[in-house]
C-alpha positions in Angstrom: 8.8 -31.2 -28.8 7.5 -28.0 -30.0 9.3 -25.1 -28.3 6.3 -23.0 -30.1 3.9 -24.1 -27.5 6.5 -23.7 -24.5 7.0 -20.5 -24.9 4.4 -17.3 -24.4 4.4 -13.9 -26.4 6.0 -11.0 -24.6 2.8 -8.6 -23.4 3.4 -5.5 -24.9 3.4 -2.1 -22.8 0.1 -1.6 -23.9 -0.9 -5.0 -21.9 0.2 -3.4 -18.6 -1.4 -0.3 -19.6 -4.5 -1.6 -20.1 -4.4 -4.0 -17.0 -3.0 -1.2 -15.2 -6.3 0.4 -16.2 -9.2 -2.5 -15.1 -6.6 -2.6 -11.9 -7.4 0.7 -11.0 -11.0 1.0 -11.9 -11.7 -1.6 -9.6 -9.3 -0.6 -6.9 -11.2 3.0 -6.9 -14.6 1.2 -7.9 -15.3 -1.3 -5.5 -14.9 1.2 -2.8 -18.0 2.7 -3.5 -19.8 -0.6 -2.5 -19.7 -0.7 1.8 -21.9 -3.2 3.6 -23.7 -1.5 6.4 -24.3 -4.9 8.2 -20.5 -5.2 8.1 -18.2 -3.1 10.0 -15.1 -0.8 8.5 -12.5 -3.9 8.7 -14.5 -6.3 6.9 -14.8 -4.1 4.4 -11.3 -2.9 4.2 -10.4 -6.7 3.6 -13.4 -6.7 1.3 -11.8 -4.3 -0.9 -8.7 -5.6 -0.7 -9.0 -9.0 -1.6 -11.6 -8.1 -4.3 -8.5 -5.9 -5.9 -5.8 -8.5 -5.3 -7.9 -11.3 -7.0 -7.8 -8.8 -10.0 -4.1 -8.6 -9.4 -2.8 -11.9 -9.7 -5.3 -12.5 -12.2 -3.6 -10.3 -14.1 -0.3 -11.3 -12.8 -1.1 -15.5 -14.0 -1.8 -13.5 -17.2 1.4 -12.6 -17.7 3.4 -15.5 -16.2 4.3 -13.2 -13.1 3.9 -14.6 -9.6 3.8 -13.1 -6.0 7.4 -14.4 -5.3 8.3 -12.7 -8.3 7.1 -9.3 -6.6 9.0 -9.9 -3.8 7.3 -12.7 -1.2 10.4 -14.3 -0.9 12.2 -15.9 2.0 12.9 -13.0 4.0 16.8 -13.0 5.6 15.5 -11.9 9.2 18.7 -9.9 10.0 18.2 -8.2 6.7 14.5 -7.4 7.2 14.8 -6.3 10.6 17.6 -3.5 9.2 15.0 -2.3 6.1 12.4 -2.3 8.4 14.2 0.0 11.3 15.1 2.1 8.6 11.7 2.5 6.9 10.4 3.6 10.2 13.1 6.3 10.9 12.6 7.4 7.1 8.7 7.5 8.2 9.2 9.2 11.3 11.4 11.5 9.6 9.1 12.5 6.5 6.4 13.1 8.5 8.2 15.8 10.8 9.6 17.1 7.8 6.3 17.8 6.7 4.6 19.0 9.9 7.5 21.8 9.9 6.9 22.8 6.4 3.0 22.6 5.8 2.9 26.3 7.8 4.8 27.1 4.4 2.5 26.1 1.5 0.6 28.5 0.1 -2.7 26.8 0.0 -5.0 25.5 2.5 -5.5 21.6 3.4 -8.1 20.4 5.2 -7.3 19.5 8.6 -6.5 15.7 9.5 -9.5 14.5 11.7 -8.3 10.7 11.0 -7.4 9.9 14.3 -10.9 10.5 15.1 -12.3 8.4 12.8 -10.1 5.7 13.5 -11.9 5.4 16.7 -15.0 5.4 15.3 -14.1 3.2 12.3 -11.9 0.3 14.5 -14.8 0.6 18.0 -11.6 1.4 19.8 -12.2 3.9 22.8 -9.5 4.0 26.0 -8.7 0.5 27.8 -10.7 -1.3 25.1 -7.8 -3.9 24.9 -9.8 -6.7 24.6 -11.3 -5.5 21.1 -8.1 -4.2 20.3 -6.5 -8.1 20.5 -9.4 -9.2 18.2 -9.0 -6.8 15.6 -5.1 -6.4 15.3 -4.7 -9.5 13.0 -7.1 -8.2 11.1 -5.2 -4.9 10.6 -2.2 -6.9 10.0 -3.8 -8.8 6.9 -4.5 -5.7 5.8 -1.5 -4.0 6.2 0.2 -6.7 4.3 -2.6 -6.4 1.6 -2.1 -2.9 1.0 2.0 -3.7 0.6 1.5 -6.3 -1.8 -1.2 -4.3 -4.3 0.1 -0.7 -3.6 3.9 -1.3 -3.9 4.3 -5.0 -5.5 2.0 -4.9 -8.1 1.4 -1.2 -8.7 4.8 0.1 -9.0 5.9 -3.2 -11.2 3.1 -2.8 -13.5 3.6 0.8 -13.5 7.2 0.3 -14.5 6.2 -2.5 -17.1 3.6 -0.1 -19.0 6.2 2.5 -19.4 9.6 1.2 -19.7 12.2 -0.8 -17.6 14.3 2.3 -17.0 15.0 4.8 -14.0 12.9 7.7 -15.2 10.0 5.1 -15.0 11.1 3.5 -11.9 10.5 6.8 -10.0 7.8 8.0 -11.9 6.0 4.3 -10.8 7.4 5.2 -6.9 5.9 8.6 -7.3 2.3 8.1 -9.1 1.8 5.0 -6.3 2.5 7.2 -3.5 -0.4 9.8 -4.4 -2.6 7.1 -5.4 -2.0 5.7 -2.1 -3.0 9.1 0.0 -5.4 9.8 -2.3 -7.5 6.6 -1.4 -7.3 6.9 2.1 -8.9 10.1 2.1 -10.0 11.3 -1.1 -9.6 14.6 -0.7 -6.2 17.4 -0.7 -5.8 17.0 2.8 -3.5 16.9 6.0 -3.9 13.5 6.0 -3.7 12.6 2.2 -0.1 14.0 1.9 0.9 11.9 5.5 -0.1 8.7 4.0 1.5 9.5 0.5 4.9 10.6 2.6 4.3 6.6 3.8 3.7 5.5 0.3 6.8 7.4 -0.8 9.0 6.0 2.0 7.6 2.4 1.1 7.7 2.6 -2.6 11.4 3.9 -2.1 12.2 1.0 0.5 10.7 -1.5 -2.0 12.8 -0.7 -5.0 16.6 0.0 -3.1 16.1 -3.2 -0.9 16.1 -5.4 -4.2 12.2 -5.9 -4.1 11.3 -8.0 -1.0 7.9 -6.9 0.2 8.7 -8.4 4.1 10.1 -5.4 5.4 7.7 -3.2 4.2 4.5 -5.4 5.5 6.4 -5.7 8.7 7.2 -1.5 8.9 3.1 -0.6 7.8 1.9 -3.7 10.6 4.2 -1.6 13.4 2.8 1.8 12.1 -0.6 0.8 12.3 -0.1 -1.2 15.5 1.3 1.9 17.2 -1.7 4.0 15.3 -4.1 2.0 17.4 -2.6 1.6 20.3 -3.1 5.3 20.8 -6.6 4.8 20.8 -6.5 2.3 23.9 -4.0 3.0 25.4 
């Protein structure tokens, strides 16, 4: 047998780097392609899925698979704990920033998200009906978003630097502001609220030992609740 064709070269950092690189570019690329016949969820999950068919292209590439990044068997007592926590650590961040943005000394532009989340879901008061139809939808993304933004993006991250704690939170950081930054695209109100949630996630991800469960069950409640503001 030849152990020369079993095994497969190390990629190098510059292997992440560069797939770090055609991740991004499509990430931030395809979003400039919106289908008018479609409406803001389809796509969302257009987006999405276009990105994480890059992803675990990438990910096959290097011998790296979606278990590996944490879709494992979640332990539910476990989960439920990470996830109670996450949403405290959310809650929390978010106050602490509503306190302090009366501090900085520059202006953000003002968070009109809720707004357009009515506009962007068709939600408007007692609309429960559309609301059912559209929360799995939501969900799929939600666990979308935890998988790309936090499984593969601070592991490749960490991969295209080096496997130490320096570039462990540098990876926790940089996803965080790439994560507000795409939901608004802007310096805004809402941009640093949605990195405080990518901080909090990215954070979650890499003390709880890597299992992405928690976190998609923590963003599905967050965006549940989001919506059920609309309706309700």
């Amino acid at each position: 047998m030849n152990l020369f064709h079993m095994t497969q070269p190390i990629p190098s950092k510059a292997a992440y780097a560069l797939d770090l690189v055609l991740y991004l570019g499509v990430m931030f690329g395809i979003r400039e392609l919106y289908f008018d016949q479609l409406d803001f969820i389809a796509n969302g999950l257009f987006w999405s899925l276009t990105t994480l068919l890059v992803a675990t292209w990438r990910m096959r590439a290097r011998a790296i698979s979606w278990k590996d990044l944490g879709l494992t068997k979640p332990k539910l007592l476990k989960t439920l704990g990470i996830t109670v926590l996450i949403l405290i650590a959310t809650v929390v961040g978010i106050m602490s920033f509503e306190i302090l943005k009366d501090f900085l000394s520059f202006d953000l532009n003002p968070d009109t998200s809720s707004a357009q989340a009515s506009v962007k879901f068709g939600l408007e008061k007692g609309g429960w009906t559309h609301f059912l139809m559209i929360i799995p939808l939501v969900w799929l993304q939600s666990a979308l978003e935890e998988m790309l933004d936090r499984g593969f993006l601070i592991s490749w991250i960490e991969k295209a630097l080096s496997s130490n704690i320096v570039a462990t939170v540098f990876a926790v950081l940089l996803q965080a502001a790439i994560f507000g930054f795409r939901h608004s695209y802007d310096l805004s109100e809402r941009s640093i609220t949605v990195g405080i949630i990518g901080l909090v996630m990215g954070t979650a991800y890499v003390l709880s030992g890597r299992n992405l469960w928690p976190l998609i069950l923590a963003h599905c409640l967050l965006n549940t609740l989001s919506l059920v503001e609309k309706v309700a």
